[in-house]
N, CA, C and O atoms as CSV, one atom per row, in Angstrom:
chain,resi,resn,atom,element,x,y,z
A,1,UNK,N,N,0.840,-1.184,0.000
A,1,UNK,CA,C,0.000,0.000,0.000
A,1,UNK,C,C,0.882,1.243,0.000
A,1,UNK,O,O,1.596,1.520,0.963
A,2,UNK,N,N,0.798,2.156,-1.358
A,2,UNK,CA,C,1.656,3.694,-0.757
A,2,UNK,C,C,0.800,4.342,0.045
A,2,UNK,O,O,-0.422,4.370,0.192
A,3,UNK,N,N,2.279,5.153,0.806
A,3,UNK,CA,C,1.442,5.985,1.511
A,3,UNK,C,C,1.400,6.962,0.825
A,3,UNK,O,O,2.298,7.239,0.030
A,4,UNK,N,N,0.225,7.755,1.019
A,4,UNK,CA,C,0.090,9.001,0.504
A,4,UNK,C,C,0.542,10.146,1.076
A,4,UNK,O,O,0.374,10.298,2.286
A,5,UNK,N,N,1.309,11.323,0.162
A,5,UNK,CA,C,1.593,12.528,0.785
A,5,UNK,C,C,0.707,13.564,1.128
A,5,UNK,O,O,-0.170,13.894,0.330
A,6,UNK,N,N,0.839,14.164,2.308
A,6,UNK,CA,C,-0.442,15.396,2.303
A,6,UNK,C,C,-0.139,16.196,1.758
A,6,UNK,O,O,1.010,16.470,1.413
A,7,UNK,N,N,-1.467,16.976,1.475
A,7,UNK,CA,C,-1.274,17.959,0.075
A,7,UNK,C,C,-1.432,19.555,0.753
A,7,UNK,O,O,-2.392,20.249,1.087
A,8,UNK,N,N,-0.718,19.634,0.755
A,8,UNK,CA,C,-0.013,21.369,1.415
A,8,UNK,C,C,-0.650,22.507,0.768
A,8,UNK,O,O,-0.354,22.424,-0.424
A,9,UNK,N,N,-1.231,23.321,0.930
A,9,UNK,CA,C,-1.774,24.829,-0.454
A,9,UNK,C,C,-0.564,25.876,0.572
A,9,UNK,O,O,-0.414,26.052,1.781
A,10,UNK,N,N,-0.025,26.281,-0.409
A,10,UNK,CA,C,0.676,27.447,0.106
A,10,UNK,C,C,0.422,28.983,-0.489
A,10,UNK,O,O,0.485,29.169,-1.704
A,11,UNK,N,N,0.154,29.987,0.359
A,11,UNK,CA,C,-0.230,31.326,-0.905
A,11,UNK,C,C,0.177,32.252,-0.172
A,11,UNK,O,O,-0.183,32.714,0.911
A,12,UNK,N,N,1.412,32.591,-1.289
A,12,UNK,CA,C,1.846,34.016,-0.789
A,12,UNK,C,C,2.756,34.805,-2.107
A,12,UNK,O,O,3.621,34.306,-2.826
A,13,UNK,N,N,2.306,35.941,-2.109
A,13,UNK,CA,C,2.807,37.103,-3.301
A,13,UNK,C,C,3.683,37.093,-3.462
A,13,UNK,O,O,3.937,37.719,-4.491
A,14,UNK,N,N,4.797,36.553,-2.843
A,14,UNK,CA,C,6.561,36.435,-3.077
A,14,UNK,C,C,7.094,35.511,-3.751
A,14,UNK,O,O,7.339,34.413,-3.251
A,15,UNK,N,N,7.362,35.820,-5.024
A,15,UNK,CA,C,7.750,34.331,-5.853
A,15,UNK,C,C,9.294,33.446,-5.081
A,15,UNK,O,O,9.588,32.256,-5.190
A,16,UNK,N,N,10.090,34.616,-4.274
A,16,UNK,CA,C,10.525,33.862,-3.722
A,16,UNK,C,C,10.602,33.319,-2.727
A,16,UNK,O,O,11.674,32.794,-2.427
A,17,UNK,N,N,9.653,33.262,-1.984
A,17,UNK,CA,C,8.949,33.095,-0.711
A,17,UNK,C,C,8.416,31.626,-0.974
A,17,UNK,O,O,8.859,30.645,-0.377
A,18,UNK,N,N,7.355,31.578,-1.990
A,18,UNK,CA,C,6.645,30.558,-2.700
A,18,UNK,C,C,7.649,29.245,-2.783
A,18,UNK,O,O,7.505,28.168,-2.204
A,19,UNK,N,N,8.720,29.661,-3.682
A,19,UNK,CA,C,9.638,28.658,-3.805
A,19,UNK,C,C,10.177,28.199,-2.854
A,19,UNK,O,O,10.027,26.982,-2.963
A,20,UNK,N,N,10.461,28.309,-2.395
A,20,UNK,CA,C,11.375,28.540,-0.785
A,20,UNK,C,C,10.050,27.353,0.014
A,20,UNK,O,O,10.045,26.185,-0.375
A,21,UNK,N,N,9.225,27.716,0.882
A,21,UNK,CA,C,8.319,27.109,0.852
A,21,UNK,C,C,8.269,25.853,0.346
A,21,UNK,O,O,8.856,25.036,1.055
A,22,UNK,N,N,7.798,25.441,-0.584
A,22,UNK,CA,C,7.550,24.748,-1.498
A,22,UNK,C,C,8.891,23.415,-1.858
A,22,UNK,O,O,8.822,22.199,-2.036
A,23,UNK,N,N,9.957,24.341,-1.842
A,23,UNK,CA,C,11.196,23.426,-2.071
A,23,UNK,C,C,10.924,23.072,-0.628
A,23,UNK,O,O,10.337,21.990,-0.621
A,24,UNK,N,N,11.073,23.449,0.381
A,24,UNK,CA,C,11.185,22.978,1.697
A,24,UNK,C,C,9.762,21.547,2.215
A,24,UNK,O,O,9.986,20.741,3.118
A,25,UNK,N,N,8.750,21.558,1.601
A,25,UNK,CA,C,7.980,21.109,1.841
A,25,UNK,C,C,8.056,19.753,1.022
A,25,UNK,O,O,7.644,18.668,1.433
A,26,UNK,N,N,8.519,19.942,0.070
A,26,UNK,CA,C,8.389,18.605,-1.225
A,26,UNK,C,C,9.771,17.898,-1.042
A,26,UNK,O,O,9.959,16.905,-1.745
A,27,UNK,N,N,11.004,18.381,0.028
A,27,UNK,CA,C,11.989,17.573,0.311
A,27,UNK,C,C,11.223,17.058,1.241
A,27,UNK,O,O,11.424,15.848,1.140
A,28,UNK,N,N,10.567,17.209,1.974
A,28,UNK,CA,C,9.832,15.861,2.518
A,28,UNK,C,C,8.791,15.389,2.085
A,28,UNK,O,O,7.774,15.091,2.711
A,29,UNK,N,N,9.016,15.303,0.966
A,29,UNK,CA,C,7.600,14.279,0.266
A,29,UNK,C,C,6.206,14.790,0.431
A,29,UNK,O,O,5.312,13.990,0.705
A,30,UNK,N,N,5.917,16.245,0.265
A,30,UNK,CA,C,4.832,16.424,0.678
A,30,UNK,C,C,4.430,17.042,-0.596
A,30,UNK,O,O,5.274,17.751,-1.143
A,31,UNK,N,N,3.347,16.900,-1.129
A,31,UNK,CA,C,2.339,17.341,-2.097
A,31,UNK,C,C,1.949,19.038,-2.355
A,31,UNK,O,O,0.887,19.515,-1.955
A,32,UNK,N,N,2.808,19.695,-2.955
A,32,UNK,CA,C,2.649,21.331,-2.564
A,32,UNK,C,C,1.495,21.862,-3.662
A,32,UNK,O,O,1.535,21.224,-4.713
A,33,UNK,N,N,0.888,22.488,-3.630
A,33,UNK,CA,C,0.361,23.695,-4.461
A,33,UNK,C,C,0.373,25.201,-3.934
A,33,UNK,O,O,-0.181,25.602,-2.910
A,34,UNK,N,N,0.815,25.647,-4.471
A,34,UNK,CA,C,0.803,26.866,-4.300
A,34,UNK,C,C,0.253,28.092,-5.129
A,34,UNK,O,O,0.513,28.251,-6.321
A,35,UNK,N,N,-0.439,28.840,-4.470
A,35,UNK,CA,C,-0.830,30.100,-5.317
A,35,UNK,C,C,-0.481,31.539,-4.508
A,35,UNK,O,O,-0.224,31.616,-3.307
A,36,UNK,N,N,-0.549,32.914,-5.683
A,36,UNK,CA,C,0.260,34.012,-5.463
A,36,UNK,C,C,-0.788,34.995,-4.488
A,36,UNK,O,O,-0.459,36.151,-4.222
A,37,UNK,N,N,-2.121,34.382,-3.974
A,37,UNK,CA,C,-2.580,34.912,-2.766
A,37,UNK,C,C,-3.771,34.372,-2.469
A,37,UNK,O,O,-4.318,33.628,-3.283
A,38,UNK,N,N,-4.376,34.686,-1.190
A,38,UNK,CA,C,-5.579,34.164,-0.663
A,38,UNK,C,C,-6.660,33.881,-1.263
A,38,UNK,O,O,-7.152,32.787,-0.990
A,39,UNK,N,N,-7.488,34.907,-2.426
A,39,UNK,CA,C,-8.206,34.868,-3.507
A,39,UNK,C,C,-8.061,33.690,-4.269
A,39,UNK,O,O,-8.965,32.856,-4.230
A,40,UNK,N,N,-7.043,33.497,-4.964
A,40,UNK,CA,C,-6.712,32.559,-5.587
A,40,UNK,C,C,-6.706,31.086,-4.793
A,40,UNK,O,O,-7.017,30.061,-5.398
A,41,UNK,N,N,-6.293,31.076,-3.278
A,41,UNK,CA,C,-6.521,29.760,-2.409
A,41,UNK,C,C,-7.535,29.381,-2.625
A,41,UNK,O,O,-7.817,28.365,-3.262
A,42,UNK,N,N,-8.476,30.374,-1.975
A,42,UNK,CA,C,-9.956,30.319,-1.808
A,42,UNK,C,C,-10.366,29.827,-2.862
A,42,UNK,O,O,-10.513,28.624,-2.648
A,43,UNK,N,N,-10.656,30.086,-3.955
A,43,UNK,CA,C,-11.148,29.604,-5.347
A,43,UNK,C,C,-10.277,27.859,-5.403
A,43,UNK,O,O,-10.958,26.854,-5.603
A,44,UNK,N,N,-9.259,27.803,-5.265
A,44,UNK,CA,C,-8.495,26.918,-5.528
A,44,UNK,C,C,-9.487,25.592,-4.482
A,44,UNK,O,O,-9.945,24.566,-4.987
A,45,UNK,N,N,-9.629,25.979,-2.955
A,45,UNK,CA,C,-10.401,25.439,-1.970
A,45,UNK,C,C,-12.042,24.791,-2.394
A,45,UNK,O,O,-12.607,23.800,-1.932
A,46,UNK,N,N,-12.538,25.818,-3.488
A,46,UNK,CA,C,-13.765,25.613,-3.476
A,46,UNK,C,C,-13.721,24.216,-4.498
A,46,UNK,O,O,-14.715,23.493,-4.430
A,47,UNK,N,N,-12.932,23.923,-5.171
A,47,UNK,CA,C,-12.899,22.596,-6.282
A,47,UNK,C,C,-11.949,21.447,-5.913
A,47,UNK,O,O,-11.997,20.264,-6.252
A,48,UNK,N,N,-10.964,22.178,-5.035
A,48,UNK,CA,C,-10.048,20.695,-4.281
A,48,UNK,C,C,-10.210,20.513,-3.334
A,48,UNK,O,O,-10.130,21.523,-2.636
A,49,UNK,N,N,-10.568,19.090,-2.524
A,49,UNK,CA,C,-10.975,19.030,-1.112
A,49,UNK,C,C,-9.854,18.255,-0.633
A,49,UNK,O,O,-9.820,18.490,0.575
A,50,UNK,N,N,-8.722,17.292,-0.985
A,50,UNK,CA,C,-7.775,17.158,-0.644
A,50,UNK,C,C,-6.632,17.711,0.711
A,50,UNK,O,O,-5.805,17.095,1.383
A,51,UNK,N,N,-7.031,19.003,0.689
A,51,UNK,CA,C,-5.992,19.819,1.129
A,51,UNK,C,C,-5.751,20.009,2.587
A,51,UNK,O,O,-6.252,20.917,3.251
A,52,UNK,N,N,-4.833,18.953,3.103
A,52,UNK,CA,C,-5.223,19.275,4.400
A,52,UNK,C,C,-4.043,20.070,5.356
A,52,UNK,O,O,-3.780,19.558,6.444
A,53,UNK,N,N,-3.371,21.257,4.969
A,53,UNK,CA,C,-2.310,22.354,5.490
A,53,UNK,C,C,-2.326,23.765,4.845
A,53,UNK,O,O,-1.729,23.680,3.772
A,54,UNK,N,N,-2.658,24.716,5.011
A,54,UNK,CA,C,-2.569,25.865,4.607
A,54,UNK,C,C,-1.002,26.436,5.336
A,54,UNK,O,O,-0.652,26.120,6.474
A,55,UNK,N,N,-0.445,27.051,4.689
A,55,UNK,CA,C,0.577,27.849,4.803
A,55,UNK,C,C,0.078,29.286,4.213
A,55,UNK,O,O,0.008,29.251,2.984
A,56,UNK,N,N,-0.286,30.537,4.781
A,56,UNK,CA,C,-0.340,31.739,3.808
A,56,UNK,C,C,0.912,32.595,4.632
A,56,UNK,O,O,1.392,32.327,5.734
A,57,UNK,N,N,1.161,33.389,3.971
A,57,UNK,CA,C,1.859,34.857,3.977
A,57,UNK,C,C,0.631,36.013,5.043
A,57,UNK,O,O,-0.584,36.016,4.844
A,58,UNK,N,N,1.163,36.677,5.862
A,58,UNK,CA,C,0.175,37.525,6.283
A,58,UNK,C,C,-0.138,38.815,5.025
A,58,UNK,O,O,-1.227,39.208,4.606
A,59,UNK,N,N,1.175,39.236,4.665
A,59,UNK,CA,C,1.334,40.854,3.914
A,59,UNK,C,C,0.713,40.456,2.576
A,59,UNK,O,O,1.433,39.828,1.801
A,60,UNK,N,N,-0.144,40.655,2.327
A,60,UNK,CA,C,-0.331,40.418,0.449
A,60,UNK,C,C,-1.912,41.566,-0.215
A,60,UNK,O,O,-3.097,41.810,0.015
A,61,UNK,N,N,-1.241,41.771,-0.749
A,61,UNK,CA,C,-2.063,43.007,-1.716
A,61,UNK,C,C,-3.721,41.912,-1.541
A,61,UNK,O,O,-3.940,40.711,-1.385
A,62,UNK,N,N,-4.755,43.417,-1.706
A,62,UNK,CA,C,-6.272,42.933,-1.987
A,62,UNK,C,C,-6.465,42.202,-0.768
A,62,UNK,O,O,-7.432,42.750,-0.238
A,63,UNK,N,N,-5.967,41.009,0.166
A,63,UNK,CA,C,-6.534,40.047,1.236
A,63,UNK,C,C,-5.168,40.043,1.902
A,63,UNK,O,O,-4.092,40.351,1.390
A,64,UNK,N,N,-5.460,39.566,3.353
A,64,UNK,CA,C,-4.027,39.194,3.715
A,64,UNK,C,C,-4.153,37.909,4.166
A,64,UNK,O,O,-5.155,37.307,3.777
A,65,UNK,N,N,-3.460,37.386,4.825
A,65,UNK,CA,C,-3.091,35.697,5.077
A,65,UNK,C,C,-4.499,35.846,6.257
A,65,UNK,O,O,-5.461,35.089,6.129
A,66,UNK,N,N,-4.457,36.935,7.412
A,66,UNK,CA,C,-5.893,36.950,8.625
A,66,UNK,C,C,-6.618,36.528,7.695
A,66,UNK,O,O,-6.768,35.306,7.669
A,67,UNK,N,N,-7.257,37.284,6.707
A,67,UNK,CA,C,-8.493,37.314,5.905
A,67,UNK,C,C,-8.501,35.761,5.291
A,67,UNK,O,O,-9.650,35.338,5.164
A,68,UNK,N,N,-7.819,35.147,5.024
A,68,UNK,CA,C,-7.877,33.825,4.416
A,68,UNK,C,C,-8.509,32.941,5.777
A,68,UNK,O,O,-9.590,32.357,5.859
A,69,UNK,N,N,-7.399,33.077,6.816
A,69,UNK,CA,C,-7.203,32.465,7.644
A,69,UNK,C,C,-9.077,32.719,8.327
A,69,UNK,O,O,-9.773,31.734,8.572
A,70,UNK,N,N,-9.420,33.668,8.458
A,70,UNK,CA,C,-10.825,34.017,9.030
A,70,UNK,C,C,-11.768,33.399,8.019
A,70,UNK,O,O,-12.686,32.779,8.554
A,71,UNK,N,N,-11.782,33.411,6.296
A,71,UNK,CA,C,-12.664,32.637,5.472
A,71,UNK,C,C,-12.655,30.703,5.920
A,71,UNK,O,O,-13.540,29.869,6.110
A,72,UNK,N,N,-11.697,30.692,5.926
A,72,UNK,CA,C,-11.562,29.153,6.183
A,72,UNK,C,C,-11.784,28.951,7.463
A,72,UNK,O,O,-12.759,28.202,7.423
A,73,UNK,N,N,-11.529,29.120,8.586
A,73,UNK,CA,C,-11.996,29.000,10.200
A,73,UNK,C,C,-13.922,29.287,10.107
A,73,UNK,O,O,-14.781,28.474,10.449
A,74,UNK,N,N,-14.104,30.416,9.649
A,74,UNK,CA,C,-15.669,30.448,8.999
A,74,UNK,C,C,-16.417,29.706,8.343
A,74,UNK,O,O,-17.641,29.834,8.302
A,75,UNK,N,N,-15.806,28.901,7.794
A,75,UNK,CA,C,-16.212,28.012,6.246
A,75,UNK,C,C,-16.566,26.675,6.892
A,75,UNK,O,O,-15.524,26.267,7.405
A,76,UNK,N,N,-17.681,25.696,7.133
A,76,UNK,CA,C,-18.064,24.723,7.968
A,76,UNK,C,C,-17.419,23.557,6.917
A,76,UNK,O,O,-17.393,22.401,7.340
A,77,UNK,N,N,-16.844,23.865,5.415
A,77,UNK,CA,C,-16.417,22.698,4.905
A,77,UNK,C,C,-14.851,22.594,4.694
A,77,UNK,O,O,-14.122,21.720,4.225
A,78,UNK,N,N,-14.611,24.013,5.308
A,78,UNK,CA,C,-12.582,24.252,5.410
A,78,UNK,C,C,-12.743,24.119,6.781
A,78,UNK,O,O,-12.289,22.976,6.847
A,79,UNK,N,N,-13.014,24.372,7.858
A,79,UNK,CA,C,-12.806,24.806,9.099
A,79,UNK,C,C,-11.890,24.241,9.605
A,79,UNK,O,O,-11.121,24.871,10.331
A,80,UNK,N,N,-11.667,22.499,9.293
A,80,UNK,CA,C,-10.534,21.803,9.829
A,80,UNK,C,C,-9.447,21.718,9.468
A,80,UNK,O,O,-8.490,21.075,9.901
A,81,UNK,N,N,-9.634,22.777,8.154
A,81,UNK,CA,C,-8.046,22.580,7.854
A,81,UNK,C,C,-7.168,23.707,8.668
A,81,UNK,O,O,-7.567,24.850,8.894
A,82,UNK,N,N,-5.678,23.074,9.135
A,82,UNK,CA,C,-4.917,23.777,9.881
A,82,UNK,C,C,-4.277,24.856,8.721
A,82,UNK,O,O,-4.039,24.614,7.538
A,83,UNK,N,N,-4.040,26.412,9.637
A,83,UNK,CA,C,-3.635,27.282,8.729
A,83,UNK,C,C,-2.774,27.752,9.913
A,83,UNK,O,O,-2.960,27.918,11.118
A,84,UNK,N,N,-1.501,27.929,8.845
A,84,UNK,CA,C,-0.003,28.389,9.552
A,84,UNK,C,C,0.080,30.007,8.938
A,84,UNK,O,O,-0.218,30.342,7.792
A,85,UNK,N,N,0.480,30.739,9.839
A,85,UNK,CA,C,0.545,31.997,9.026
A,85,UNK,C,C,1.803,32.512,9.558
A,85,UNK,O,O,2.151,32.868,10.684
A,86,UNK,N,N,2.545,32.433,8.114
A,86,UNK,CA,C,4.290,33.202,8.044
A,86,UNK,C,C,4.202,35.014,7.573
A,86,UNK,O,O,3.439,35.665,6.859
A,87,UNK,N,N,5.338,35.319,8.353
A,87,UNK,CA,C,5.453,36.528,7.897
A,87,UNK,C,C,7.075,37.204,7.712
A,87,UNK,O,O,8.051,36.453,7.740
A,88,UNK,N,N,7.194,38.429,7.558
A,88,UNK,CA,C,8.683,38.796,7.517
A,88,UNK,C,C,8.692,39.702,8.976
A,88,UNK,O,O,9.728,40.030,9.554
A,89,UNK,N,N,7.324,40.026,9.432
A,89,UNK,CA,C,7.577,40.766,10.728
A,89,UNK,C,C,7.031,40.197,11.909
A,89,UNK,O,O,6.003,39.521,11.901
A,90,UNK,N,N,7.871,40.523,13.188
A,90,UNK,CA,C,7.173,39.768,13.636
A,90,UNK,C,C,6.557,40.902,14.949
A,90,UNK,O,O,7.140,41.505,15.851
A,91,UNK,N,N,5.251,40.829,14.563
A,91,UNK,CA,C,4.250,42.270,15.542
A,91,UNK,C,C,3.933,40.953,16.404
A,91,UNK,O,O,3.514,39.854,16.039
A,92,UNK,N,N,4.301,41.477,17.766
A,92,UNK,CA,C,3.301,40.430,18.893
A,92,UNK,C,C,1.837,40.191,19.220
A,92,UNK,O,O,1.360,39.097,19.522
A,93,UNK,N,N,1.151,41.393,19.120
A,93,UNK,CA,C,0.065,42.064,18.871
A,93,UNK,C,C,-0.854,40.761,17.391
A,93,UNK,O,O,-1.824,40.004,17.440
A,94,UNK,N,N,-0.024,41.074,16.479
A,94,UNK,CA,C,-0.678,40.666,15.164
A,94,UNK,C,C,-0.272,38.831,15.010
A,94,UNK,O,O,-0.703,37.992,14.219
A,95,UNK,N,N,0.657,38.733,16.062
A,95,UNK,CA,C,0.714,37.613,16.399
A,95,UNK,C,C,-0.289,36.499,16.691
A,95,UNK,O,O,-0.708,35.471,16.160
A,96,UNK,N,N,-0.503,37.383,18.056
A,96,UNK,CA,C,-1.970,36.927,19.062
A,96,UNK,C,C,-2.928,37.385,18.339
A,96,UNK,O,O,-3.878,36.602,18.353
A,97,UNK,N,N,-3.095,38.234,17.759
A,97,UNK,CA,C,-5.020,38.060,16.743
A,97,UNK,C,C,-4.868,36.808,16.027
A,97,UNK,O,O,-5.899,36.156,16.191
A,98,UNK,N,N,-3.859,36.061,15.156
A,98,UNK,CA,C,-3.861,35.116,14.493
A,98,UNK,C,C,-4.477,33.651,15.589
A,98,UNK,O,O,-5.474,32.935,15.497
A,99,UNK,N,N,-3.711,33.677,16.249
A,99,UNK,CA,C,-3.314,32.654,17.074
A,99,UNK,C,C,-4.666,32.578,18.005
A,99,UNK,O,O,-5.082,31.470,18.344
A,100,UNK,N,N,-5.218,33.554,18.335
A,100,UNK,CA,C,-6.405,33.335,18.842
A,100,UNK,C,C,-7.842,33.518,18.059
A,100,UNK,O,O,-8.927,33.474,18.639
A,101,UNK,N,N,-7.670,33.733,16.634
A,101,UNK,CA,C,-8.724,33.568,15.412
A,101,UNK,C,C,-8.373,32.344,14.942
A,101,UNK,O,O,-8.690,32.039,13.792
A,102,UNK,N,N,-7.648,31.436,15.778
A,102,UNK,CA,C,-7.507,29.883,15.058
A,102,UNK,C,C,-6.441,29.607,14.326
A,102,UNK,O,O,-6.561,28.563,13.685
A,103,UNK,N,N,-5.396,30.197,14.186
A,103,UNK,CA,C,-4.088,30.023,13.551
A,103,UNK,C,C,-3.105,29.102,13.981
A,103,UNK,O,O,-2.151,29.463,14.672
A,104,UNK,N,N,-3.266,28.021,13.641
A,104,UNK,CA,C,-2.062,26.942,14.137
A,104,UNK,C,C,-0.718,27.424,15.012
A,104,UNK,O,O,-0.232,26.837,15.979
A,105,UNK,N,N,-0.237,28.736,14.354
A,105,UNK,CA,C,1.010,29.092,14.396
A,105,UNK,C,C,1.136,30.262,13.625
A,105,UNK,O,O,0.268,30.518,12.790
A,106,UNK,N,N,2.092,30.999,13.790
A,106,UNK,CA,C,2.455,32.125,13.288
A,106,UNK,C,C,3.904,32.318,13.148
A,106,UNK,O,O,4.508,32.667,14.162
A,107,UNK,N,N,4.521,32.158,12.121
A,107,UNK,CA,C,6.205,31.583,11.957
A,107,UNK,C,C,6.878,33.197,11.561
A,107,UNK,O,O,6.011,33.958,11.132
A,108,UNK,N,N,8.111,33.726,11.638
A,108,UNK,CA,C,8.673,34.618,10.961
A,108,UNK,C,C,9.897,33.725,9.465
A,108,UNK,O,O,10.843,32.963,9.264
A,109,UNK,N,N,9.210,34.322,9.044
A,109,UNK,CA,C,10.373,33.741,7.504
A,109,UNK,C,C,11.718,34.040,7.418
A,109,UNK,O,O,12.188,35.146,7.686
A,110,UNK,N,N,12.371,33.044,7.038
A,110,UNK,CA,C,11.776,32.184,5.768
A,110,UNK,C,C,11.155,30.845,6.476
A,110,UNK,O,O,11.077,30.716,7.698
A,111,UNK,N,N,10.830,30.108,5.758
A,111,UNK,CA,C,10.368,28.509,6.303
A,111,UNK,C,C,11.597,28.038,6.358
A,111,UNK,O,O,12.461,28.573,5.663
A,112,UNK,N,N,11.938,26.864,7.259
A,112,UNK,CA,C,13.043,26.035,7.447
A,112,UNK,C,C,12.678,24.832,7.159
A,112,UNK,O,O,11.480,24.568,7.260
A,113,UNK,N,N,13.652,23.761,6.711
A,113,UNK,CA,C,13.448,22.014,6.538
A,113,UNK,C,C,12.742,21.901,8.152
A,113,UNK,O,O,11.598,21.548,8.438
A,114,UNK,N,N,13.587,22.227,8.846
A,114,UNK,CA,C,13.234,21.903,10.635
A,114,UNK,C,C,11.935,21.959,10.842
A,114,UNK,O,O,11.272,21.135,11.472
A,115,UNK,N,N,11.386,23.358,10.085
A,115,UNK,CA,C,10.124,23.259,10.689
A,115,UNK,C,C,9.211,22.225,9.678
A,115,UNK,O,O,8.094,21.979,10.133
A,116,UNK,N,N,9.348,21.957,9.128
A,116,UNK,CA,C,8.063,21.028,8.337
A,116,UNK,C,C,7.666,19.865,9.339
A,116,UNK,O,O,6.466,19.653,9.508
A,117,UNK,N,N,8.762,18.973,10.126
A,117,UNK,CA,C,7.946,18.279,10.987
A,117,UNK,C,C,6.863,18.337,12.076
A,117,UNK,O,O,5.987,17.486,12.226
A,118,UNK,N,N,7.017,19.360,12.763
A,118,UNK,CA,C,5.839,20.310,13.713
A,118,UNK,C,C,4.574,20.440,12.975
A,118,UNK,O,O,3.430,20.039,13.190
A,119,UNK,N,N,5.442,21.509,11.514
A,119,UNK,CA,C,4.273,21.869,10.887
A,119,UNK,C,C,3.255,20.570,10.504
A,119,UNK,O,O,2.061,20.859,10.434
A,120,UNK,N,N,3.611,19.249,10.266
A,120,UNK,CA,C,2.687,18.737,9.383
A,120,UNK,C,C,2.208,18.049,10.636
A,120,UNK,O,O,1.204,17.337,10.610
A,121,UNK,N,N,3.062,18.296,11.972
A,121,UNK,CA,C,2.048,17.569,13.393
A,121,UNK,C,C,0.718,18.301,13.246
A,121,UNK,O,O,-0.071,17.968,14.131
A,122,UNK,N,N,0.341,19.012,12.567
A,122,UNK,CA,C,-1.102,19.652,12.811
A,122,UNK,C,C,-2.057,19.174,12.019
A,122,UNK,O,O,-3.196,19.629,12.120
A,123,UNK,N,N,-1.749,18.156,11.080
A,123,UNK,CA,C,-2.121,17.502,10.415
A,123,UNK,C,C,-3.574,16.598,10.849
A,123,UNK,O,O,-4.057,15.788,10.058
């Protein structure tokens, strides 16, 4: 029987952020998609049900990673999926709104190999 990899959505406006991400996630065998912001998740969410890890970016033009993070915690058919929210700053303040609107975690970037094991404990 294979095992199957979980399938990761990652979305954030930084192409090199994205990559980064993404390379880090698929050295451990994990299933990435990624898109260039929340809008685009969301849409992406409404046709793949697979997906069980969100990674967003907080900073991103039109929505930010909260606003994703608040559609899906809202959403009775996303609600369980865990959402990690990375950033380049790290506000303590904007920390704790995440973290207590349901945010797995709140990482400062870049992503590390290290962290993918934690991360996919939320699995």
């Amino acid at each position: 029987m294979a095992i199957v990899s979980p399938h990761v959505l990652i979305a954030d406006d930084s192409f090199v952020d994205r990559l980064v991400a993404s390379r880090v996630f698929k050295s451990s065998h994990v299933h990435v998609t990624i898109m260039e912001g929340p809008k685009q998740a969301l849409e992406f969410l409404d046709v793949e049900h697979d997906v069980k890890f969100i990674l967003t970016d907080y900073c991103m033009p039109d929505m930010t990673g909260y606003d994703l993070l608040m559609e899906v915690k809202e959403s009775p058919r996303l609600n369980h999926i865990p959402v990690v929210i990375m950033s380049s700053d790290n506000i303590p303040e904007r920390k704790q709104k995440c973290l207590d609107d349901g945010a797995e975690e709140y990482i400062i970037k870049p992503l590390n190999v290290v962290d993918v094991p934690r991360l996919l404990s939320y699995i």
